[in-house]
SEKOL-881697 format. One record per residue (C-alpha): x, y, z. Coordinates in steps of 0.1 Angstrom, whole numbers, plus 5000, padded with zeros to 4 digits. Each point is the difference from the previous one (the first is absolute). Example, Ala and Ser with C-alpha at 12.3 -4.5 7.8 and 13.67 -1.06 7.14 Angstrom:
512349555078501450344993
***
This chain:
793683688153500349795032496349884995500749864964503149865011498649815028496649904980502349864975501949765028496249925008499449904971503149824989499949805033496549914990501249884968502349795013498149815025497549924973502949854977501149795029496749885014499549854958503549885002499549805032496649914983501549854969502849835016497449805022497849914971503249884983501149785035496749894996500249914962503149795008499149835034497349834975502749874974500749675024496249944996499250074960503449884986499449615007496850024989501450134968502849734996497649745007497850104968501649874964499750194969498349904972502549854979500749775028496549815000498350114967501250004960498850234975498049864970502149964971503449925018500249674999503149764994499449694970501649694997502449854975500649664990502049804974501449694988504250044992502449755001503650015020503349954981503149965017499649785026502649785017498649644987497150115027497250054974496849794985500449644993498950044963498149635005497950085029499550374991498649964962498650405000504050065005501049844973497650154973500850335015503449944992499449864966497550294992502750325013503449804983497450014964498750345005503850105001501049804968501249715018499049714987498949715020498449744975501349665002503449954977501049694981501449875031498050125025496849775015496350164997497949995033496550034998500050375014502150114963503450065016502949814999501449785027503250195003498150345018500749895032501350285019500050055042500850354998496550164992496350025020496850074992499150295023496750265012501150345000497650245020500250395010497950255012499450314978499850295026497050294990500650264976503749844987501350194967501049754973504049975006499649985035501949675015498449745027500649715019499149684990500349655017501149684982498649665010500849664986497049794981501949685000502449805018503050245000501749955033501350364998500250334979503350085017501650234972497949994973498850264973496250064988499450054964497850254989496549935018496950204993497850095028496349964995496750175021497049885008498250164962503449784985501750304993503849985001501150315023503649945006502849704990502349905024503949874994502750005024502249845026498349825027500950025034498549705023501349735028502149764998501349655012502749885008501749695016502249614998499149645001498950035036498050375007499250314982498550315007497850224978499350365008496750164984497749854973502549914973497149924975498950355005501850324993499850334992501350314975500450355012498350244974500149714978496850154975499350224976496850175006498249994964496850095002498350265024496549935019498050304987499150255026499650365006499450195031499450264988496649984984498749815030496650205008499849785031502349755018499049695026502249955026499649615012500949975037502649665009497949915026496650054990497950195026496950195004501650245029503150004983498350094967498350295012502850185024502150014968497150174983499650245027504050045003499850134960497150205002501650165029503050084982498150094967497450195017497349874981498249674997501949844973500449695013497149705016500449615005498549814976500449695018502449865027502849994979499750294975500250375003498950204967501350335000498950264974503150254990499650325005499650264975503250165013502049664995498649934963502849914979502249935032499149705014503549905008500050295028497049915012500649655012503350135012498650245026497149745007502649695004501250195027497150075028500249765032496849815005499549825031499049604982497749795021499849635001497849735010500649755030501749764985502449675011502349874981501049635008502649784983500049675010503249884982502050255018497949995034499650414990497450245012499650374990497550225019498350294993499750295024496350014996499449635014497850005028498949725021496949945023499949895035501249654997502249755026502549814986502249715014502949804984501649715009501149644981500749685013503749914995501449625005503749974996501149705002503949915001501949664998503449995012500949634999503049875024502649734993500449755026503149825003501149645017502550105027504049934991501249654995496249825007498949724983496249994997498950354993499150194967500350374986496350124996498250304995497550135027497450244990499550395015496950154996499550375010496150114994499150345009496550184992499550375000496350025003500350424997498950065036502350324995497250144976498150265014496350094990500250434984497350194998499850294970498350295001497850134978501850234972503249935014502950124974502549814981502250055023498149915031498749694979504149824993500850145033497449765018500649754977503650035007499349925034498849684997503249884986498149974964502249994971499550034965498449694986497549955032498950404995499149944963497649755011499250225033498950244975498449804978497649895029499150335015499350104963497649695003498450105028499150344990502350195019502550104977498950364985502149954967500849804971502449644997501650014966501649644995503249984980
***
């Protein structure tokens, strides 16, 4: 009895050294697992997901646009004499309403057919535009923005009448009517001030989605996803990032800007939660060496990936400043023979840039290394465009000047 009893402490002491040997195991591949997290998780915040750099084929927004006219206007509208497209709008909307406009007894005939009376200031011709967002259901509401055509100073207050919206096939896809919101002006005899575009407003939900732009998602045997940026590296990391999550090779680069995925036989007929998942997956974009110069603004944008030779630089300009400061001279109190004159000062001084100092960059010195040295020269904006512009001149700028 004593022999079993001690065998079994044997054996339950065995038992528990083992369990805690794979405990302590497990909790140092976990300490290991999470001593890696400060390493993996920026990498994984620095990628963007699809959605954020690529659209789907098929969802797309189209745009509206129409010709209205604005009623209601505080003697701001179109001067019916210079604005003659006005005036037979009016005419044409007052006759389609049973309003007659023809010329009385006593009225005047002009050569356009109206009479010489229609002269009001409280209506403008106006473009009416919107954007019809993908896959809208007929009695959805939009947007839409109201400009003036003529010489309306303002549409402060005004009212649209019933305006169709057109596509590009001609097709009328919503009408628009509503309040307008816009700018306004205000002032006296002396100043004013105006705040906004007053000749431009717009109306909150102010169409009525008619027509629907036929598509179905469903059906789609395949779908092209068409990258923002178009990229060859770009193009195929989110075709590998898909297949990955598919598990099959459903998805190639047809070009730098297309990815053509086939849908699987397990997402026939659900399209929809296809692109959802897919929309979803972080893809690391790449981008070319690229910089972007404005010279209105004396702006410069720089890609990471710029790169630049071995090359010395030195900057300086020749500065004259030249200051006159003339002096009144005056005759001393109670003399006789002297005049008030005016005596010239001249202050010249000439800063030849002697401060300058010559830099020497690397080759493949970074971005930051790159405005750094610059930087140190006492460069600023408008002298690095043209900095730039001559390295790129001489070859040793590893990257692309884009102009605006």
């Amino acid at each position: 009895m004593i022999r079993l009893v001690d065998k079994a402490v044997r054996d339950w002491s065995k038992m528990m050294a083992f369990s805690l040997t794979q405990f302590f195991r497990r909790c140092a591949a976990a300490l290991a697992i999470f001593s890696l997290l400060p390493v993996t998780l920026p990498h994984a915040e620095a990628a963007s997901r699809i959605k954020d750099i690529a659209d789907f084929e098929g969802v797309r927004d189209n745009m509206l646009v129409g010709y209205g006219l604005v009623v209601g206007l505080n003697g701001t509208g179109d001067t019916l004499l210079n604005a003659e497209f006005t005036r037979q709008s009016l005419i044409g909307m007052l006759e389609r309403l049973g309003v007659n406009t023809r010329p009385s007894q006593s009225g005047t005939t002009n050569p356009t057919g109206g009479t010489d009376t229609l002269k009001p200031k409280d209506v403008a011709a106006v473009i009416v535009t919107a954007t019809l967002p993908s896959y809208t259901r007929s009695g959805s509401r939009i947007d839409i923005t109201v400009s003036s055509l003529g010489d309306s100073s303002s549409l402060q207050g005004g009212t649209l009448l019933v305006t169709p919206l057109v596509g590009a096939d001609g097709e009328v896809y919503a009408v628009g009517q509503g309040q307008i919101s816009s700018g306004y002006t205000a002032g006296g005899a002396a100043a004013s001030v105006t705040k906004g575009v007053p000749t431009s407003g717009r109306i909150a939900a102010g169409a009525v989605v008619e027509r629907e732009v036929a598509a179905n998602m469903d059906r789609m045997e395949s779908v092209q996803i068409l990258l923002r940026n178009p990229d060859l590296t770009t193009a195929r990391r989110v075709a590998q990032a898909i297949n990955a999550y598919l598990g099959t090779e459903a998805a190639r680069p047809s070009d730098p800007s297309a990815v053509r995925l086939a849908v699987p036989a397990r997402f026939q007929g659900d399209t929809v939660a296809l692109l959802t998942d897919i929309e979803q997956l972080r893809v690391q974009p790449d981008q070319l060496a690229k910089v972007v110069i404005d010279d209105r603004t004396g702006t410069i944008v720089m890609g990471e990936n710029v790169r630049i030779s071995t090359v010395a630089i030195a900057q300086g300009n020749l500065t004259i400043r030249i200051t006159e400061t003339p002096q009144v001279s005056q005759p001393a109190p109670f003399s006789t023979g002297g005049t008030t004159t005016t005596v010239p000062r001249t202050d010249i001084q000439v800063d030849e840039g002697a401060d300058k100092k010559l830099a020497v960059l690397q080759a493949g010195v970074t971005i930051q290394e790159l405005v750094t040295g610059l930087n140190a020269l006492g460069i600023g904006p408008r002298d690095l465009i043209t900095i730039l512009q001559d390295i790129k001149a001489a070859g040793a700028l590893q990257a692309e000047i884009e102009v605006m």
